[in-house]
N, C-alpha and C positions, 0 to 999 in steps of 0.2 A: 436567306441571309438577312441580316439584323440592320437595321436603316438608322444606327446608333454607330454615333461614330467611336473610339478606342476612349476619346477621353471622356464622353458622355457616361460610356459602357462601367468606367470606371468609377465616377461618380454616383450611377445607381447603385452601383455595386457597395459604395463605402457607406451609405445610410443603413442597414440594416445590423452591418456589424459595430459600428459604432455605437448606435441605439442600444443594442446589446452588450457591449464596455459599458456606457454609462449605468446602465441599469446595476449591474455584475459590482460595478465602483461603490455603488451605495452602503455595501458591506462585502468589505474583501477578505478575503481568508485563501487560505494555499489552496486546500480540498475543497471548499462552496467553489473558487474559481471557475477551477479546472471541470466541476459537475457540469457549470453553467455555460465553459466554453463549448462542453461537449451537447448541451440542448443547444444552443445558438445555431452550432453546427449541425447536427441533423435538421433543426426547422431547415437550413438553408438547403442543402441535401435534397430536403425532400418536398419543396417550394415548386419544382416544376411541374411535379405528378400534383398538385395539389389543384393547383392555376394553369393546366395544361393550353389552354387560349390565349395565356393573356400573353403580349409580344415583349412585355418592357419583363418581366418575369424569365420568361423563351430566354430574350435574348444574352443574360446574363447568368441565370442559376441553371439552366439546361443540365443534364448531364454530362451530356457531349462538349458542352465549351466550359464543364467546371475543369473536366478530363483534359482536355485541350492544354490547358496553361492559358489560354487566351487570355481571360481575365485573372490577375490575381487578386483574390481575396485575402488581404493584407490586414494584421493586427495592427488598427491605428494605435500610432504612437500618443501616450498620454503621460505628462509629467505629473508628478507626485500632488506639487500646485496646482494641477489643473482638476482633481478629483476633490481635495479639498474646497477650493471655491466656488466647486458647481459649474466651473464653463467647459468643463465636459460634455455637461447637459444642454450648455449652449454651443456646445459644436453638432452635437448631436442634432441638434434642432436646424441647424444651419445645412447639416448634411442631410435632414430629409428635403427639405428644402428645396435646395440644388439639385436633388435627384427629380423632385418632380418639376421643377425649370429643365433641366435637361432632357427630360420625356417631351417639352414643347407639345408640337399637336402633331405627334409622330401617333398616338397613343388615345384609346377611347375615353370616354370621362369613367367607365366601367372596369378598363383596365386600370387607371388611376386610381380608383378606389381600389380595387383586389392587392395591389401594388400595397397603398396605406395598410392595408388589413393585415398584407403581409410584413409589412416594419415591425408594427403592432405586435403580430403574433411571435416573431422575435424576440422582442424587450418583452413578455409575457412568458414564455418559453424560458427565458434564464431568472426572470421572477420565480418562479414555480420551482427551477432546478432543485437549490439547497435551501436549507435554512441556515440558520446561525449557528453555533455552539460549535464544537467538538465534531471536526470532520463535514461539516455543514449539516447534520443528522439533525439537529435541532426544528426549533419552528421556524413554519416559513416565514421568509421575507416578505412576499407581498405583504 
């Protein structure tokens, strides 16, 4: 059982996908989008087989409690304004943030890092998704 309490659980859980909007925002299009929600979505997916140890990882992208409903993984809301000015990127930042304030000293300094790598690989993951142009087929974004 996971020593994270619903709103903590919640909190880790919102850094990763929002790191991943932001990133996605930097050039939006219909079809890059949707390429990149669907990387975002498997790195998350497939985060627990990756970090099978790590507890702040466990306790949130498991299989079993993505299955659960336990946590939802929610498409943070982001206004039009908000992608234009860039505090996107500062919510983004805000919510990795919180997530590892929320880990406190529940968590190793090794799972903190696996945790980071994991945000990381995230907002890299929908980097990589599409490119530009026509159906996001173009070059890539990074």
């Amino acid at each position: 059982m996971s020593s994270y309490t619903s709103q903590e659980l919640s909190t880790i859980a919102q850094a990763p996908t929002l790191v991943g909007m932001a990133v996605a925002i930097a050039d939006l299009g219909i079809v890059s989008t949707a390429i990149e929600a669907t990387a975002m979505s498997k790195e998350i997916a497939g985060a627990a087989k990756k970090y099978p140890n790590n507890s702040i990882i466990q306790s949130v992208f498991a299989e079993e409690v993505l299955r659960s409903g336990a946590i939802k993984l929610e498409r943070p809301h982001i206004e039009p304004e908000d992608a234009k000015s860039g505090a996107v990127v500062d919510r983004a930042i805000l919510a990795v943030n919180a997530a590892i304030a929320a880990v406190g000293d529940k968590a190793t300094a090794e799972e903190i890092h696996e945790f980071k790598v994991f945000v990381y690989s995230c907002a890299e993951a929908v980097a990589n998704a599409a490119g530009s142009g026509l159906f996001g087929s173009g070059s890539s974004k990074v």
